[in-house]
C-alpha positions in Angstrom: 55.1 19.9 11.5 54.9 16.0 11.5 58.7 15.7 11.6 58.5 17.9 15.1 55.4 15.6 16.7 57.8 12.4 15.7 60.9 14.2 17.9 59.1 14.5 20.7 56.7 11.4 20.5 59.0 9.0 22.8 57.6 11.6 25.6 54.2 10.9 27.0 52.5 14.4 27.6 50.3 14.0 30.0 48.7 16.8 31.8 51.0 16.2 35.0 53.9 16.3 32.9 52.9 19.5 31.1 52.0 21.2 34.3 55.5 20.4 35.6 56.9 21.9 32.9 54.8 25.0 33.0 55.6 25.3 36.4 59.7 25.0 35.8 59.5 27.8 33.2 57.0 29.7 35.3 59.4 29.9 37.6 62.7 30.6 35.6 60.7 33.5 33.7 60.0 34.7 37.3 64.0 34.3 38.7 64.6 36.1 35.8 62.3 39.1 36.2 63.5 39.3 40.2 66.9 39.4 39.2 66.8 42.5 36.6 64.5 44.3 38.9 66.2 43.4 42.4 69.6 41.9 41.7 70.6 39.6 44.1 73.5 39.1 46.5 75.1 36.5 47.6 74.6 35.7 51.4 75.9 32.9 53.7 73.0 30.3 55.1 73.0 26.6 55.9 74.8 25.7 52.7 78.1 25.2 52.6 78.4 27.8 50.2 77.9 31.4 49.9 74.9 31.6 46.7 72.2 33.8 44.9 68.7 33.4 44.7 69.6 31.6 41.5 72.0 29.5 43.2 69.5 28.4 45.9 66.7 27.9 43.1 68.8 25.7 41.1 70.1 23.5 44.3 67.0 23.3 45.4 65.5 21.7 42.0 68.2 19.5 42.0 67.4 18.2 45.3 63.7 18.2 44.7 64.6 15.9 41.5 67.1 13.2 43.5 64.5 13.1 46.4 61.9 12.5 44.0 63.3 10.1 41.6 64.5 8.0 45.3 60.9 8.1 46.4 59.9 6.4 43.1 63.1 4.1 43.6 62.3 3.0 46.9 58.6 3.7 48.2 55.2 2.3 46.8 53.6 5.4 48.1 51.9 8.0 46.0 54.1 10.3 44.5 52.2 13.0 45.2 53.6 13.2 48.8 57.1 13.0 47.3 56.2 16.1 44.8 54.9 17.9 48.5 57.6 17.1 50.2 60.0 18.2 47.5 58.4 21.6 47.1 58.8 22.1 51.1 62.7 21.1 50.6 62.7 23.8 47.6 60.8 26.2 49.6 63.5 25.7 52.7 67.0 26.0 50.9 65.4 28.9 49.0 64.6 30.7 52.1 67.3 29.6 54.4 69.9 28.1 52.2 
């Protein structure tokens, strides 16, 4: 057990940190239960691309992570309002992508 503690200790897990985490596999294990009960199709939207739920979901976090990772970069303001900001962007290409 002390051998798994020392692989993850250069990781500070803080309650922020773990409730991102939660919330990324929340959400996997729920793209996962939507897709074996309503498979999805792949449809044409704003993106240049034609995707799938899982698609959009996975642009979307990586966009949410680069706009994110600039507002730490380049802002001194909370990152809270980045995290709000980023959920909104997630929330948009998911729906309208």
């Amino acid at each position: 057990m002390e051998s798994l503690q020392n692989a993850f200790a250069w990781m500070t897990w803080t309650m922020p940190v773990a409730i991102f985490f939660t919330c990324i596999v929340l959400m996997l294990v729920g793209m996962t239960i939507w897709q074996i009960k309503s498979p999805s199709v792949e449809r044409k939207g704003w993106l240049p691309i034609p995707t799938t739920r899982g698609d959009r979901l996975f642009i979307g976090l990586l966009g949410a992570a680069y706009f994110n990772l600039a507002w730490a970069g380049l802002t001194d303001v909370h990152q809270g309002f980045a995290a709000g900001i980023a959920f909104v962007l997630l929330v948009m290409v998911m729906r309208w992508g």
